[in-house]
C-alpha positions in Angstrom: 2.0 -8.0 12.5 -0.2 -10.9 12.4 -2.1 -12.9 9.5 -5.9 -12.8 9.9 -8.6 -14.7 8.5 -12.6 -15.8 8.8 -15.5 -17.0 7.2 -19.4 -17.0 7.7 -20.6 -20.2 5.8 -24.7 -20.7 5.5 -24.0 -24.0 4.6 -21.9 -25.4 7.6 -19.7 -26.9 6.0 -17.1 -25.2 7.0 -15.0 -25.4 10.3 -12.5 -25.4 12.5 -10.4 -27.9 10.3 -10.5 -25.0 7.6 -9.7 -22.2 10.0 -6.4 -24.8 10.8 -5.6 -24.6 7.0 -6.0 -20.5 7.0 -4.0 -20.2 9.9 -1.1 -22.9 8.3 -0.9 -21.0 5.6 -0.5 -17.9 7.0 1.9 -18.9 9.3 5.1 -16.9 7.8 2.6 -13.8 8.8 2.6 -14.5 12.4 5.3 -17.6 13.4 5.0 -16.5 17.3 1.1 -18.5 17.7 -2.0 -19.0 16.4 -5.7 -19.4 17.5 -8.9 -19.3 16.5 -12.7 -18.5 17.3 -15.7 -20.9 15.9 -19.4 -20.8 16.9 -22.3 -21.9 15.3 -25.3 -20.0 14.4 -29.2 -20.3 13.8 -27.8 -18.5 10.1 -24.8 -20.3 9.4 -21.0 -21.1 11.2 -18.8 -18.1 11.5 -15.1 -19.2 12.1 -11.9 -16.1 12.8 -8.3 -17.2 12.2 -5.2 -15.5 13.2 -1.3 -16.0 13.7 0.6 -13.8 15.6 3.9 -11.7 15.2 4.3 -10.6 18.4 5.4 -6.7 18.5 3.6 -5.2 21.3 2.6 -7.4 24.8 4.8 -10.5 24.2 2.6 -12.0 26.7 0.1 -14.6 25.9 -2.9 -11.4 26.8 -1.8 -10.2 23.6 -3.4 -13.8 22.0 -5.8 -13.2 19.5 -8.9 -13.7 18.9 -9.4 -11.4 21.2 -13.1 -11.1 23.2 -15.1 -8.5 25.0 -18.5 -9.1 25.8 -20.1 -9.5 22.3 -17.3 -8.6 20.5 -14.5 -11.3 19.1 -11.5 -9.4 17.1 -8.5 -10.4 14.4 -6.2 -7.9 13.9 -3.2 -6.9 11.5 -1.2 -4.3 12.0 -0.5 -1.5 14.7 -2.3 1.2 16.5 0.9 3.5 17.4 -0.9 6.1 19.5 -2.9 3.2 21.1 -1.8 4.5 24.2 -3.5 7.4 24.3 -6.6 6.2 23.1 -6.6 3.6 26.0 -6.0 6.6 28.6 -9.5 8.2 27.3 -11.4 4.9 26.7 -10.2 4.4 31.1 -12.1 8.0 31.9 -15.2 6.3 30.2 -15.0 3.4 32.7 -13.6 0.8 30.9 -10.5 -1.5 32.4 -7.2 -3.5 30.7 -6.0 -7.0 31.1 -3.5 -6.2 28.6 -1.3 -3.9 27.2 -1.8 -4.7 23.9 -3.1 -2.4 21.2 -5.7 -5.2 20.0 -7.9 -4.8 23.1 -7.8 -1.0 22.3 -9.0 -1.4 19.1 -11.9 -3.9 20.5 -13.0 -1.6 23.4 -12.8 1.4 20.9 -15.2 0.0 18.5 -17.6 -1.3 21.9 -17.4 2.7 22.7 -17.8 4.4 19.6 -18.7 1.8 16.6 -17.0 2.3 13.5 -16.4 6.6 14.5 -13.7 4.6 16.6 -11.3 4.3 13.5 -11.1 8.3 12.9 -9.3 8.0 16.1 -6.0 5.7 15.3 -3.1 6.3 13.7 -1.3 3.1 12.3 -1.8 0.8 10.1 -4.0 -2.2 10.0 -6.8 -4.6 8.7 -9.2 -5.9 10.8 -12.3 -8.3 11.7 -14.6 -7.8 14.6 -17.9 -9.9 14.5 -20.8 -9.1 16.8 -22.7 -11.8 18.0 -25.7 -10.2 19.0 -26.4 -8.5 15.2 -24.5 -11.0 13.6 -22.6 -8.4 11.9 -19.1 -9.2 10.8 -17.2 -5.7 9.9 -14.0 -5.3 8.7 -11.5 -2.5 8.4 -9.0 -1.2 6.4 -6.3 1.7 6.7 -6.2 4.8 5.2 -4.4 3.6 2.2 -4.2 -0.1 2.5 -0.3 -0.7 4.4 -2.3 -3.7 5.5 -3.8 -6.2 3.0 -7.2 -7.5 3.2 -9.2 -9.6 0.7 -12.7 -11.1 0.5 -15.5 -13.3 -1.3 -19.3 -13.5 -1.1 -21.9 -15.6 -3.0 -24.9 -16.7 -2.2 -23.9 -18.9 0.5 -21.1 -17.6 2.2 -18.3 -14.7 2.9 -15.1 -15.6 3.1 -12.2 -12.9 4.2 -8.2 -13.2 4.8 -4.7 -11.1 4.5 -4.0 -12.8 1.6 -5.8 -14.7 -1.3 -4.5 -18.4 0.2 -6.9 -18.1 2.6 -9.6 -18.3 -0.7 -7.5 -21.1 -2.5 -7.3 -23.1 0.4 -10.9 -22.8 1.1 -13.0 -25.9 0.0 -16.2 -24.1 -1.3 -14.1 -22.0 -3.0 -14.2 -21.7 -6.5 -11.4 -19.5 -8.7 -12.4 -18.3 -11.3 -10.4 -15.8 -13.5 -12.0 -12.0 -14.4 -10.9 -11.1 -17.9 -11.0 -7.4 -17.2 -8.6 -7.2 -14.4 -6.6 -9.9 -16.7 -6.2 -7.1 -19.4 -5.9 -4.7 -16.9 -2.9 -6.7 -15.2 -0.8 -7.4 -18.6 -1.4 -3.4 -19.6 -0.3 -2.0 -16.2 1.3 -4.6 -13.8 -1.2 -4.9 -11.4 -5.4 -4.6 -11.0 -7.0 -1.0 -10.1 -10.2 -0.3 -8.3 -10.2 -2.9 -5.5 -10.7 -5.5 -8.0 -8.4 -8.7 -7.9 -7.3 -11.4 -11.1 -10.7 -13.2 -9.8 -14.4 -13.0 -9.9 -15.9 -11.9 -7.2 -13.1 -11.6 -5.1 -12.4 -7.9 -3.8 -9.5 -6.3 -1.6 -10.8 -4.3 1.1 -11.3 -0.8 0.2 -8.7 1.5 1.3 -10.1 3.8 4.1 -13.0 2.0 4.5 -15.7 -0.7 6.7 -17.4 -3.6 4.6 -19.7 -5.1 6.7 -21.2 -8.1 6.1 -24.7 -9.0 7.5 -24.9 -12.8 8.0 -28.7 -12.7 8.7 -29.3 -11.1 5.4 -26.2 -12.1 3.2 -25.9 -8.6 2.7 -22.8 -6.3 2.4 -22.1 -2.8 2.6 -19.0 -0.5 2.4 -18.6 2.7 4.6 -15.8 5.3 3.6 -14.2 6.6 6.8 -11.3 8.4 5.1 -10.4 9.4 1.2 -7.4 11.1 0.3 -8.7 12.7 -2.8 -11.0 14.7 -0.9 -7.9 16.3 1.1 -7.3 18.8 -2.3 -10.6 20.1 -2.5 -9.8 21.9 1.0 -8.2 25.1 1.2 -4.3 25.3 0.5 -1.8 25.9 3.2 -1.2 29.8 3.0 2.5 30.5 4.9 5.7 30.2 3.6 8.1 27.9 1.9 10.4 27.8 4.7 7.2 27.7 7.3 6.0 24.4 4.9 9.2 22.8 5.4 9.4 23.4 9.1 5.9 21.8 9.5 6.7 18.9 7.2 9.6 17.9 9.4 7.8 18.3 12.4 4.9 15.7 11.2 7.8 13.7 9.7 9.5 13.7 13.0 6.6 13.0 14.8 5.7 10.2 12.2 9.1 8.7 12.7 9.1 8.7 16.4 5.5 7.1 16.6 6.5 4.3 14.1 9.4 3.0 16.6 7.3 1.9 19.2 7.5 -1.4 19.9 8.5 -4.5 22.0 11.0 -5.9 19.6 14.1 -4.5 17.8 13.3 -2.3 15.2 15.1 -1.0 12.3 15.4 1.0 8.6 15.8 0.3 5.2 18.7 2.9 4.3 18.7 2.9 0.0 20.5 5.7 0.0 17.6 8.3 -1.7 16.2 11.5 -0.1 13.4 9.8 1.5 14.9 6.7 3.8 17.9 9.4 4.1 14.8 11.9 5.8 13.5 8.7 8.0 17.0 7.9 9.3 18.3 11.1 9.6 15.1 12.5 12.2 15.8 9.1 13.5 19.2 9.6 14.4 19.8 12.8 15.0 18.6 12.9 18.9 19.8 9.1 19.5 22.9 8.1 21.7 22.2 4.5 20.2 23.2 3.5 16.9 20.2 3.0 14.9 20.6 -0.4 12.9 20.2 0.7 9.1 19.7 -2.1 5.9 20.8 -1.5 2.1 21.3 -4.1 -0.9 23.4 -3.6 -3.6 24.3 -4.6 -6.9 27.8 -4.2 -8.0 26.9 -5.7 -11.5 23.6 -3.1 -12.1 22.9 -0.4 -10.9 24.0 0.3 -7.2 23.2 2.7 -4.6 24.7 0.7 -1.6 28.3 3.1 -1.5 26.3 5.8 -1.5 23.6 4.6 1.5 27.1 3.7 3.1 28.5 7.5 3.1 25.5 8.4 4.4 25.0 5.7 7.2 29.0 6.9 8.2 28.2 10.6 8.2 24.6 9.9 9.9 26.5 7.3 12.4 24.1 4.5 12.7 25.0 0.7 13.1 24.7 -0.2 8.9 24.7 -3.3 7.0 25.0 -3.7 3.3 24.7 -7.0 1.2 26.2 -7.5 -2.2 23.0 -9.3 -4.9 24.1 -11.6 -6.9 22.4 -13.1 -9.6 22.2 -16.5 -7.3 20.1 -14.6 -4.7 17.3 -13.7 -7.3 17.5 -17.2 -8.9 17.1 -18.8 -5.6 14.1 -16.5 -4.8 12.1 -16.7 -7.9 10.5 -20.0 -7.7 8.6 -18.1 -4.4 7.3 -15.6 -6.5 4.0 -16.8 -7.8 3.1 -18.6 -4.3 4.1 -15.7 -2.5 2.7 -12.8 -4.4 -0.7 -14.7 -5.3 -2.4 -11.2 -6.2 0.7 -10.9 -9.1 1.9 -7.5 -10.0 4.8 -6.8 -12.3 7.5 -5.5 -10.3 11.2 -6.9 -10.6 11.7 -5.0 -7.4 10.2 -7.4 -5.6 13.0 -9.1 -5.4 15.6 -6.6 -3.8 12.6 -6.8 -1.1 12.4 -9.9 -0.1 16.2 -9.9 0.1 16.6 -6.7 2.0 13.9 -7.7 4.4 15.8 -11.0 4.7 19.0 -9.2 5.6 17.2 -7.3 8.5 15.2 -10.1 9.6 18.4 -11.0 11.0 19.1 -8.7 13.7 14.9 -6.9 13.6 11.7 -7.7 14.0 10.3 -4.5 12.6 11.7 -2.4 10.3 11.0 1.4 8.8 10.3 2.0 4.7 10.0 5.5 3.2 7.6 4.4 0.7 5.4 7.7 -0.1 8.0 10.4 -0.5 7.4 10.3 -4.5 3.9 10.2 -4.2 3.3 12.9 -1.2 6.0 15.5 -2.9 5.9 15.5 -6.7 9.3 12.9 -6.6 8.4 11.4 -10.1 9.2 12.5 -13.9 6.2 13.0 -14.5 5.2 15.6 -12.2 7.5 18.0 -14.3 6.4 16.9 -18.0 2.4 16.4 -17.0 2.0 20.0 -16.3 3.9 21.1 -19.4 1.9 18.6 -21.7 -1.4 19.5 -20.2 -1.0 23.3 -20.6 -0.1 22.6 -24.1 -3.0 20.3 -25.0 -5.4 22.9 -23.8 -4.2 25.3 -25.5 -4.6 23.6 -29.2 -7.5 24.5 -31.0 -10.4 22.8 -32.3 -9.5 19.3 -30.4 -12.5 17.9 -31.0 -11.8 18.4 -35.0 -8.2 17.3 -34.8 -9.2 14.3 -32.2 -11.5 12.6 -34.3 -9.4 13.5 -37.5 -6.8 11.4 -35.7 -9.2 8.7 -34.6 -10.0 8.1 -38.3 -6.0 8.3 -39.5 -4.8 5.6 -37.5 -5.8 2.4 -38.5 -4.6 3.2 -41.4 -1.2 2.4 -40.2 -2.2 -1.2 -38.9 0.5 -4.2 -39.5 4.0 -3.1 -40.5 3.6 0.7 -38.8 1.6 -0.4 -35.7 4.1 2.1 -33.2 2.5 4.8 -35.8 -1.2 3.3 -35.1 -0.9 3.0 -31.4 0.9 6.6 -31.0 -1.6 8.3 -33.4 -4.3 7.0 -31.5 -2.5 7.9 -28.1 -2.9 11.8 -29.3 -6.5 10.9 -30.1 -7.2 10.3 -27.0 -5.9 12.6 -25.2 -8.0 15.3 -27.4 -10.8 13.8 -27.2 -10.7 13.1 -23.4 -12.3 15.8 -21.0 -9.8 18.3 -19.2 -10.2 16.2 -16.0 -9.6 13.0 -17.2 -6.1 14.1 -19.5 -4.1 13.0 -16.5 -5.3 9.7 -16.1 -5.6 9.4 -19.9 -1.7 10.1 -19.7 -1.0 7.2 -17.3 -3.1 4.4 -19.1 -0.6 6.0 -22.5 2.5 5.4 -20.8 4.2 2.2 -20.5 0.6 0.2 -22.0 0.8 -2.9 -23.7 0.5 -2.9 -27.3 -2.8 -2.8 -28.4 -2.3 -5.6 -31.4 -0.5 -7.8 -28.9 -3.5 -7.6 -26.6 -5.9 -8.2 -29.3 -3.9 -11.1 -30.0 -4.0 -12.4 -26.4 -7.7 -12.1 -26.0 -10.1 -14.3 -27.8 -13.1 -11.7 -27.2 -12.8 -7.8 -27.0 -11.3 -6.9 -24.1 -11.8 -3.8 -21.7 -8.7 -2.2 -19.7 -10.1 -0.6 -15.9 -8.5 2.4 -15.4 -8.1 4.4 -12.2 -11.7 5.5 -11.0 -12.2 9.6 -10.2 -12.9 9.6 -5.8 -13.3 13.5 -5.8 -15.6 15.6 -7.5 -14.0 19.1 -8.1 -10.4 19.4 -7.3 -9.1 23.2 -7.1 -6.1 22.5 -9.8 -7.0 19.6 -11.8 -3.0 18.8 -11.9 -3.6 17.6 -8.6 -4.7 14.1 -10.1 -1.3 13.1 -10.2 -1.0 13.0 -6.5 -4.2 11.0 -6.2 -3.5 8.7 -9.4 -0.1 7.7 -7.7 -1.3 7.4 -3.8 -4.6 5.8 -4.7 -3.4 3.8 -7.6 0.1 3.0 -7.8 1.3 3.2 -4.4 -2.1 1.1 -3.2 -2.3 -1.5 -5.8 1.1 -2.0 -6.8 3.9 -0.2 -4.0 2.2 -1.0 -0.7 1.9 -4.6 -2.2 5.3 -5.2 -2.7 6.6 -4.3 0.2 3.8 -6.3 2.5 4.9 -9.4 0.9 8.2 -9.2 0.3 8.9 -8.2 4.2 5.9 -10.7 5.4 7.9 -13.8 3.7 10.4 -12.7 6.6 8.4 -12.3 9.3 9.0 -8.9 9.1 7.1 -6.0 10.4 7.5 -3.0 7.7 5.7 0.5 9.0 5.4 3.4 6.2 6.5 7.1 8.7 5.7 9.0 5.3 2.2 7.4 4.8 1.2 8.8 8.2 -2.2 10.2 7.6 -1.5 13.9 9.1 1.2 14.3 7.4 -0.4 13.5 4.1 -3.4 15.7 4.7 -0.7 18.4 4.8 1.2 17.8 1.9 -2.0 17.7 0.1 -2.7 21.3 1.5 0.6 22.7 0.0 1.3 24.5 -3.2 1.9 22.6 -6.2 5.2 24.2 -6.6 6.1 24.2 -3.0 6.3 20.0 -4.1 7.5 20.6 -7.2 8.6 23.9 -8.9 9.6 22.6 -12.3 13.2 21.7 -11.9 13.4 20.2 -8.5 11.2 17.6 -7.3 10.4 16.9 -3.2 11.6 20.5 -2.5 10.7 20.2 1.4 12.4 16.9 1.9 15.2 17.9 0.0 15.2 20.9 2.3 15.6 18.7 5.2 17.7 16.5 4.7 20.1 18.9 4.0 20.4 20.0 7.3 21.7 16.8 8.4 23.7 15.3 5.2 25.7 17.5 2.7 24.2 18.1 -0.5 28.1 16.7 -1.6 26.2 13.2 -0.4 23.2 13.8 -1.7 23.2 15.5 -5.0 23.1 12.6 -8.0 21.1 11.0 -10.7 17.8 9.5 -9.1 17.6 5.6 -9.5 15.1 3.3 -9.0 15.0 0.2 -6.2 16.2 -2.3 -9.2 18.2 -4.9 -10.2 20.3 -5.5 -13.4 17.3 -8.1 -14.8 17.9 -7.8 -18.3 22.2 -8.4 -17.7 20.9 -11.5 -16.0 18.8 -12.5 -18.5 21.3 -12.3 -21.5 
């Protein structure tokens, strides 16, 4: 896990001094080295930065940048079936120095061009620029494990893991973007690959940008979209075949993610999904596989629970007590660390359970995805319910704007009766495909008088953006709302940073792309069948922990904040 960065400036005035600062900064991305490539051009100066956690090849041929022929790459992240890949690229003629997956990914894209991509499994962001077009191109996973922002105006393009790199940048200017302002205040974090600043993107999920530094010019290339996984045909066996096949993926995820030149470990919270990662984990191990939980004895707390089933599981577990100290003593981080803000108090259990395992790991395993992939959430229960029902009213459009023109007359002392009339106005007025999103953007928004008070012009809220076309049950944009919107945006973020202030490498098994194309294939109630949620991972993690241990109230990854704050 590394920290990358770059720059093509037309105006030369930047250098390697700045790529020193990007790669300062960065430095609790990558503590094992740094480096750097600078070259001037007839165009402009092009500068990579990177600092290295050293995973895979602890040897200095892992360095980075990393240079073949025309080619100079920065990389984040991990190719896990690297190996194979290099095996094929050697029966086109090409040779190693290293046994690195960084020189995989550079002789891949030298064979194949950006087709290379359709070929890894990991997680990653990455830089390659080619001297010879002057074309800088940069990647980004499936769904964006990996961070990756970057800037362009009219003199220069600016790229890095996180938004210091921009800050720290002398032609740099911020400048804040009221719509992903509102956006931020009404849902805790900014949708669309938009970021808290003008003209600053993150990388889109799944997807090249490649910037032309002869032109100024910039392009995105989709590689890989998960929406368009449910317009394919659904999987067509059996319950118990879908559950057999999930574990094997699972398994195979699992197995692929543990790869690696440094201790590894989990994060055990004690919930069906890190109980599924540990357990496949486990089960075929002599070794004691070193599991991580935090607890809060004062809140709520799941760390007894994680411990019952580290015992019965019989891996090598360590537990640590939060107290309200630990969060204090973290907060003042916060704003520095998360510099693309999003509202989650869990970040803090994060950073300290990634602390915990820094201790003993270098890399450790998340279940992140198991809601999103299975149906795991409330929601996935009461949308379909609510949806069905709506439909089924008649004349909406007559009852809609009926409501439209009903609610303002509730403004000042009745304003919960404003905003909730207005809430049912919407969502009859809205067309059947967008009801679910028009759900989400009702739940949990800020009030809209508050927001009117905050904003000295009318504001506009961004809402999740449609990728697909057609979908074959139109329920099925709750999966893609929560993947390519919460878990993106909000989860994946959370995680990054909180384990990256540790110098730890976190790797998602559940996020692995095949077994999310086939989870997207299967049945909505094969997920979810209106009483129980995550029905195949339930299904296996029964077979290795009693339903005694694993049958109870689900909780969220949280901390007693509002205790504290009294």
């Amino acid at each position: 896990m590394c920290g990358i960065s770059g720059f093509f400036d037309r105006t030369q005035q930047l250098d390697q001094s700045q790529l020193e600062k990007y790669n300062k900064i960065l430095a609790h991305r990558g503590p094992d080295g740094n480096g750097m490539f600078f070259k001037k051009t007839e165009n402009g100066n092009i500068g990579l930065g990177h600092t290295r956690l050293s995973i895979l090849d602890l040897s200095d041929l892992g360095k980075q940048p990393m240079y073949f022929k025309n080619l100079s790459i920065v990389l984040n992240g991990e190719i896990y079936n690297y190996k194979n890949i290099q095996k094929e690229l050697e029966t086109l003629g090409y040779s190693f120095n290293s046994s690195s997956d960084t020189e995989v990914v550079l002789k891949s894209f030298h064979a194949w061009g950006m087709d290379c991509v359709k070929k890894f499994v990991g997680m990653f962001s990455f830089g390659i620029f080619d001297s010879q077009k002057e074309l800088l191109s940069l990647c980004r996973d499936r769904l964006g494990v990996k961070p990756l922002y970057w800037y362009q105006d009219e003199n220069q393009f600016i790229f890095g893991s996180e938004l210091k790199v921009l800050f720290s940048t002398k032609t740099f200017s911020a400048k804040v973007d009221p719509t992903s302002l509102a956006t931020f205040i009404n849902y805790g974090y900014s949708t669309n690959n938009s970021t808290m600043l003008q003209n600053v993107k993150k990388g889109a999920i799944g997807s090249w940008t490649v910037y032309n530094c002869s032109t100024n010019s910039l392009k995105v290339y989709p590689y890989w979209n998960y929406g368009d996984l449910f317009e394919k045909e659904r999987f067509k066996g059996t319950f118990d075949e879908a559950v057999n096949e999930t574990e094997r993926l699972a398994q195979e995820a699992c197995e692929l993610r543990m790869i690696s030149d440094v201790p590894v470990g989990v994060f055990l919270s004690g919930g069906f999904d890190s109980t599924l990662v540990t357990a496949l984990l486990q089960k075929d191990r002599t070794e004691k596989l070193k599991t991580f939980t935090i607890g809060f004895s004062d809140g709520v707390d799941e760390s007894k629970d994680a411990a019952k089933i580290a015992a019965h599981l019989g891996t090598d577990h360590t537990s640590y007590d939060c107290k309200q100290k630990d969060a204090k003593d973290l907060i003042p981080e916060l704003a520095y660390l998360y510099d693309d803000p999003i509202a989650d108090i869990s970040c803090i259990p994060t950073m300290l359970v990634s602390k915990l395992a820094r201790k003993e790991v270098t890399v450790a395993l998340s279940a992140e995805g198991g809601d999103e992939l299975f149906g795991g959430y409330g929601g996935f229960k009461s949308a379909p319910n609510l949806v069905k029902k709506i439909n089924q009213i008649p004349f909406k459009q007559f009852i809609g704007e009926s409501a439209k023109t009903l609610a303002p007359m509730f403004k000042g002392r009745h304003n919960h009766l404003e905003k909730k009339i207005e809430g049912v106005s919407n969502m009859l007025l809205t067309e059947n495909r967008n009801r679910i999103y028009e759900m989400h953007s009702q739940q949990g928004g800020f009030p809209k008088d508050l927001m009117s008070n905050l904003f000295s012009q009318p504001f506009k809220i961004q809402h999740h953006q449609h990728t697909t076309k057609e979908l074959i049950d139109p329920l099925d944009d709750l999966y893609i709302l929560g993947v390519e919107d919460t878990l993106a945006n909000l989860l994946l973020v959370k995680i990054d940073r909180g384990a990256m202030r540790f110098s730890l490498e976190g790797r998602e098994p559940l996020l692995d792309h095949n077994l999310m194309e086939f989870a997207a294939s299967l049945p909505y109630h094969f997920k979810h069948n209106g009483v129980e949620s995550k029905r195949p991972i339930r299904e296996i993690v029964y077979k290795y922990v009693p339903k005694k241990i694993m049958d109870r109230p689900k909780v969220g990854f949280d901390l007693p904040i509002y205790k504290w704050l009294k």
